[in-house]
FIDO-163258 format. One record per residue (C-alpha): x, y, z; residue in three letters. Coordinates in steps of 0.1 Angstrom, whole numbers, padded with zeros to 4 digits, always signed. Layout:
! FIDO-163258
XYZAla...
! end
This chain:
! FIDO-163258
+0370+0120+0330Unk+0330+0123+0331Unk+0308+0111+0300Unk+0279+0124+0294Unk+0248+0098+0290Unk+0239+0098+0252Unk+0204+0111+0247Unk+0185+0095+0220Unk+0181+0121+0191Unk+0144+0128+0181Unk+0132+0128+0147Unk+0129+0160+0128Unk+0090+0175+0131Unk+0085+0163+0094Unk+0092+0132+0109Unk+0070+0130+0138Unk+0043+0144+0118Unk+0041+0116+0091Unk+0048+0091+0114Unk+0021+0097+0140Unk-0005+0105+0109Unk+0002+0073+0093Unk-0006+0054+0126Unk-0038+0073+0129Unk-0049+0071+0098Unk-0041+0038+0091Unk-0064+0028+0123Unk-0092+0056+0121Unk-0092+0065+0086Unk-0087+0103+0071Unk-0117+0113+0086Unk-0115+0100+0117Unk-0086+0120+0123Unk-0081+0155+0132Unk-0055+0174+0126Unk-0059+0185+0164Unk-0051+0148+0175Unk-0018+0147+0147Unk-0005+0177+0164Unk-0012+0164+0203Unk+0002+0127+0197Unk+0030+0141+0175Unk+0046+0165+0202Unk+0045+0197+0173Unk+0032+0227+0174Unk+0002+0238+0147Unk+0025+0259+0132Unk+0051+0235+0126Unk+0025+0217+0111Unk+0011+0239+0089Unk+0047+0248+0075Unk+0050+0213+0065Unk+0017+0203+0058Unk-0003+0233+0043Unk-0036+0214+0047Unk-0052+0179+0058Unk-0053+0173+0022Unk-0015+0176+0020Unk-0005+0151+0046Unk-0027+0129+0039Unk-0012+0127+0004Unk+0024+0125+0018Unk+0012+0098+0039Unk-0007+0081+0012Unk+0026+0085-0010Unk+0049+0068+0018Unk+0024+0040+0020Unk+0029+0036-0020Unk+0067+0035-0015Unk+0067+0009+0008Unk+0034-0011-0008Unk+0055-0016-0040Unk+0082-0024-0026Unk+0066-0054-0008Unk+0049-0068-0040Unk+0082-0064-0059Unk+0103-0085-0030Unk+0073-0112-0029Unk+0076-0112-0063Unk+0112-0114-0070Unk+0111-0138-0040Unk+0088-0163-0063Unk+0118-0169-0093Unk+0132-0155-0123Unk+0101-0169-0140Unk+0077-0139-0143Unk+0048-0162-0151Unk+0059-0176-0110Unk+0061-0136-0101Unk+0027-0129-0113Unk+0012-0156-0091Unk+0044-0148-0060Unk+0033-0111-0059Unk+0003-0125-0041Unk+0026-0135-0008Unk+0028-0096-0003Unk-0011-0095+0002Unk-0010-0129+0027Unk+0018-0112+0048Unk-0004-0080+0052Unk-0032-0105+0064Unk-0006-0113+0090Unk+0003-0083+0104Unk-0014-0070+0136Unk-0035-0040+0131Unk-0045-0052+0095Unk-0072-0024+0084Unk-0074-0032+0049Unk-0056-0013+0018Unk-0048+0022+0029Unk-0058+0032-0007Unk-0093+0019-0011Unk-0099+0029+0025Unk-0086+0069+0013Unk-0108+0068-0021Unk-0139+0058-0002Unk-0138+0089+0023Unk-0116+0113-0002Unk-0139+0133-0033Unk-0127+0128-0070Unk-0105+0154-0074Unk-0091+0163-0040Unk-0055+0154-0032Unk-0061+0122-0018Unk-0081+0106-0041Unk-0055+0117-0070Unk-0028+0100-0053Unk-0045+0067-0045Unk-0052+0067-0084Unk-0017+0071-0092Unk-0011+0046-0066Unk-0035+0020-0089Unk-0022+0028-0123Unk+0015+0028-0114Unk+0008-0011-0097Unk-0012-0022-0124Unk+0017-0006-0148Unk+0042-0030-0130Unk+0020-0059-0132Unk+0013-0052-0168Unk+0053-0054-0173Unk+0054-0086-0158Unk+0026-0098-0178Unk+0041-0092-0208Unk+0071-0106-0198Unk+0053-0137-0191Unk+0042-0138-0227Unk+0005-0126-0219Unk-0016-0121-0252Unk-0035-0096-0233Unk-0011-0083-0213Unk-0032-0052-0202Unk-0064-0076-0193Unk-0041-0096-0174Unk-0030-0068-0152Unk-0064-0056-0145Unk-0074-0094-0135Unk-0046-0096-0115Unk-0052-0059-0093Unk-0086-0066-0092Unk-0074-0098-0073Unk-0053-0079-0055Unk-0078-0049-0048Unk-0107-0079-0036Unk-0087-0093-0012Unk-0072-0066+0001Unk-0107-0050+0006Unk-0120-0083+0025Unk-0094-0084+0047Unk-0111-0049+0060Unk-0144-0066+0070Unk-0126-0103+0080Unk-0093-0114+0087Unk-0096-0150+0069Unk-0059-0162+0059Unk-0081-0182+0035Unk-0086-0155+0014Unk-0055-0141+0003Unk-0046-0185-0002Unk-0080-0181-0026Unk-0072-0153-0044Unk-0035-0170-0053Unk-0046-0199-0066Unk-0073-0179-0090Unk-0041-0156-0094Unk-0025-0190-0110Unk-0055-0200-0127Unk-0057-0170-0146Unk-0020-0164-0152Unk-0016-0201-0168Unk-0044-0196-0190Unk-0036-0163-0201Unk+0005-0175-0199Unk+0010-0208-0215Unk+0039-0224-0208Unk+0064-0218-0237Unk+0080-0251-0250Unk
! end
């Protein structure tokens, strides 16, 4: 009896697409992209493309939108990682932005890299504004689980922390920074948090 050597199965077009673009982009930006180059490295034809992805605009949205998936996900594990104490989550989401410092290939945060080369309205920038609100909407949560006064001023302390560092670690790759911007992260949390008795 003969067997036949198992062939690895390839990933649907969709697949291949999204994949490859989110490699590309993440290095060279959306405009340093072509949708010539997404087709070439991605083994698809421009049709196939185009049947997924209706324009440039479209996939990078889709790619922008798997980023946000997978973003969130990371600051609610460091988070959660930190304790049930959501004052220690507020200051524990921060582990998420030191582990991106520690990847290789670091370019910075996919979103503020999209809304500087993306125009207010287009696609793109809409997503990566969704992106912002719906993090800051989760960090507000936790604020006000914390007991925040403010819990609204907390969570746009705490993203703008978030959004600083992040940008940084697009012009330098100090692990100092994201160790910085966690212990302002405390600073601000046990001021605006106190300690309930």
């Amino acid at each position: 009896m003969s067997t036949m050597p198992t062939t690895a199965k390839r990933p649907p077009a969709r697949e291949r697409i999204l994949t490859t673009a989110e490699a590309l982009f993440a290095a060279h930006g959306l405009r340093g992209v072509g949708v010539d180059r997404i087709i070439a490295e991605s083994g698809v034809a421009k049709s196939t493309l185009y049947v997924h992805f209706p324009s440039k605009d479209e996939l990078a949205a889709a790619y922008l939108r798997r980023i946000d998936d997978s973003w969130r996900g990371r600051l609610r594990a460091a988070a959660l990682a930190a304790g049930d104490d959501p004052r220690e989550q507020l200051v524990g989401l921060f582990d998420a932005v030191s582990a991106s410092y520690e990847r290789h290939g670091f370019h910075g945060c996919p979103f503020i890299n999209a809304a500087a080369e993306s125009e207010p309205g287009s696609l793109p920038h809409e997503v990566t504004v969704a992106h912002k609100r719906a993090v800051r909407a989760w960090v507000r949560g936790l604020a006000e689980a914390a007991g925040a006064a403010d819990p609204d001023g907390l969570a746009l302390q705490l993203t703008l922390l978030v959004d600083g560092t992040l940008a940084a670690g697009k012009l330098e790759q100090d692990p100092a920074m994201p160790a910085a911007a966690k212990a302002a992260a405390r600073a601000v949390v046990e001021r605006a948090c106190p300690p309930t008795v």
